[in-house]
N, C-alpha and C positions, 0 to 999 in steps of 0.2 A: 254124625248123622246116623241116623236106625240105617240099616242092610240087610238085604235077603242073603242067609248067610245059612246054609246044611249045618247041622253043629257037627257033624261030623268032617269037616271042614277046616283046612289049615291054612292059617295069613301066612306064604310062600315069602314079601317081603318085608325089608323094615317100614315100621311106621318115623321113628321118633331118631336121633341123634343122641349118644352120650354127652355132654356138657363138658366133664372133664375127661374122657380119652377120644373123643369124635369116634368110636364105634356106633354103628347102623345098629337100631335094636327091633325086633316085634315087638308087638302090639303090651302082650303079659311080661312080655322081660323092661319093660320100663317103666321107671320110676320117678316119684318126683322131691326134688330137694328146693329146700330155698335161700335161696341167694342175695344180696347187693346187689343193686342197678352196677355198681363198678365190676362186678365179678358176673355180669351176664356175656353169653356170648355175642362177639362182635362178630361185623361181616361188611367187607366193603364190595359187597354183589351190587352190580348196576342193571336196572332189567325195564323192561317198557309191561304196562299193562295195556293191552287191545284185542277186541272183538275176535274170538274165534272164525276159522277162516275152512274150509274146506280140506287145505293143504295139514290143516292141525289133527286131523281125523285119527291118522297112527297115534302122535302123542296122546291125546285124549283118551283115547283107547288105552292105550299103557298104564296112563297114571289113577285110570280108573279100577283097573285088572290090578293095582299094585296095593291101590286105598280100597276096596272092597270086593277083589275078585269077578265084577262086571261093569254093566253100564247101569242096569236098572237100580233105581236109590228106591227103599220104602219106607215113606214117613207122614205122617198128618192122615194115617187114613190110604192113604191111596200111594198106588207106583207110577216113580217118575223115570222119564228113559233122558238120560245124558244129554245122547244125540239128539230126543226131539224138545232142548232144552235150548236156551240162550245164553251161551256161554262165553266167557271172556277168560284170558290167559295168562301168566304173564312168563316174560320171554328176558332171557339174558343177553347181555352185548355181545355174547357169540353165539347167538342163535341158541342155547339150547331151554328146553321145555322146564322150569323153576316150578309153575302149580298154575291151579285152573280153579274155577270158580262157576259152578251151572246154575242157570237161575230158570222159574217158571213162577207166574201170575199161578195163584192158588187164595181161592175165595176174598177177593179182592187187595191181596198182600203180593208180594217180591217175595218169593219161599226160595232160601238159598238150599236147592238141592244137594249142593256136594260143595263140599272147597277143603280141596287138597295141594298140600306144600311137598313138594321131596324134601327127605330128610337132609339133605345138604344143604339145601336154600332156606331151613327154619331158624327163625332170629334175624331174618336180616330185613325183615318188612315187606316180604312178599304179599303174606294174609294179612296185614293189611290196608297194603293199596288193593286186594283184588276185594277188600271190603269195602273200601274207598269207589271203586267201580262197580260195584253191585247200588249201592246208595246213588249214586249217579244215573244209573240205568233208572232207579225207583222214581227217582226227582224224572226221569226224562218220559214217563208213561203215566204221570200223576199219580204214582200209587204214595202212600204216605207213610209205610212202614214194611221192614224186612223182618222175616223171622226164620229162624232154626231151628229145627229137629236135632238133637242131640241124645244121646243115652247116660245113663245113672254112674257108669264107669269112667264117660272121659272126662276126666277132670283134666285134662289138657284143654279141652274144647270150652266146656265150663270158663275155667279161669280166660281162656281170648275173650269167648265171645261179650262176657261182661265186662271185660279192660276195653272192650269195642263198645259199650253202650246200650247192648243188649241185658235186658229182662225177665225172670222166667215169669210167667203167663200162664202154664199148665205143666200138669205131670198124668201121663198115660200111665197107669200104674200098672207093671205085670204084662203090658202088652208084649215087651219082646222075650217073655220067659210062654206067653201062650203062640208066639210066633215062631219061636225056633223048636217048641218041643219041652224045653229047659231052660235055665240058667247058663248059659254058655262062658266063659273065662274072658272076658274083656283087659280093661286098659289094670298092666300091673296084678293080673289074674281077679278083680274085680267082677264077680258075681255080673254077667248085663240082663236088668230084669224091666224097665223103667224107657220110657222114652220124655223125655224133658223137651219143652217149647219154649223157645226164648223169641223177645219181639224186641226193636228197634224205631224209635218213632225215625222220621226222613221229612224234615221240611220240605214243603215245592217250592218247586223252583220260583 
């Protein structure tokens, strides 16, 4: 997702997992290789997806501050704030916080503000049941399609959101090189210049 981001600004945690050592990496130190379905990482994590809750406020907070440095997301034009967003979570059999997923109604669509995984819980299908529950919410409000703000670097994001059923639909060209000042070093030191729109159709219910 686009981010109001100082380019003088440094991503403090990891984004991404190594595949073959399980080192935590940022954002520009990771890369991507391609692999076998037999040689993907496994993960037998058990977690629940449900509705953010008040008591979730810390974690939200965290995993926001960890995936973009705040709460406030900017994407499609306009800023969205976390908290004043509907957001669902998903949670492991020992209680702890695995990734979140913020959603707001934007010009009659389900716009996934934010959906972020810790790097420890990635591969194991967290993003996506907490897609799985964003498309549910969609069906439960009668909207009939979800869509994404993404940028030109994450090709992490990229490759989910279309293994998810997602489309791109638009490209903002240049917006986040006239939004931070520059070209700032994204995913794998990737120039981010570009904001990409992916959409999802969602039968009703």
């Amino acid at each position: 997702m686009a981010l109001d981001m100082d380019d003088s600004m440094e991503m403090p945690y990891p984004h991404y997992r190594c595949a073959v050592c399980d080192k935590d990496l940022p954002l520009t130190e990771a890369r991507l290789s391609v692999t076998c379905r037999e040689h993907r990482p496994s993960s037998h994590l058990h977690y629940e997806v449900r509705p953010a809750t008040a008591e979730d406020r810390y974690d939200i907070e965290e995993i926001c501050d960890r995936a973009w440095g705040e709460t406030d997301v900017d994407c499609f034009g306009r800023t969205f704030d976390v908290f004043g967003s509907e957001n669902l979570v998903a949670e492991t059999d020992e209680g702890s916080f695995a990734g979140l997923i913020s959603l707001a109604l934007d010009r009659g669509e389900l716009a996934i503000v934010l959906l972020s995984v810790y790097p420890g819980h990635q591969g194991s299908g967290v993003g996506s049941a907490l897609i799985d529950g964003a498309a549910e919410q969609a069906r439960a409000k009668g909207v009939t399609s979800l869509k994404v703000a993404t940028t030109n670097d994450d090709i992490p994001a990229l490759d989910f959101y279309q293994r998810h059923g997602f489309a791109i639909f638009g490209i903002e060209t240049g917006v986040m090189i006239d939004h931070h000042g520059g070209a700032i070093p994204g995913f794998a030191g990737i120039p981010v210049r570009d904001e990409l729109h992916l959409r999802r159709p969602v039968c009703p219910q």
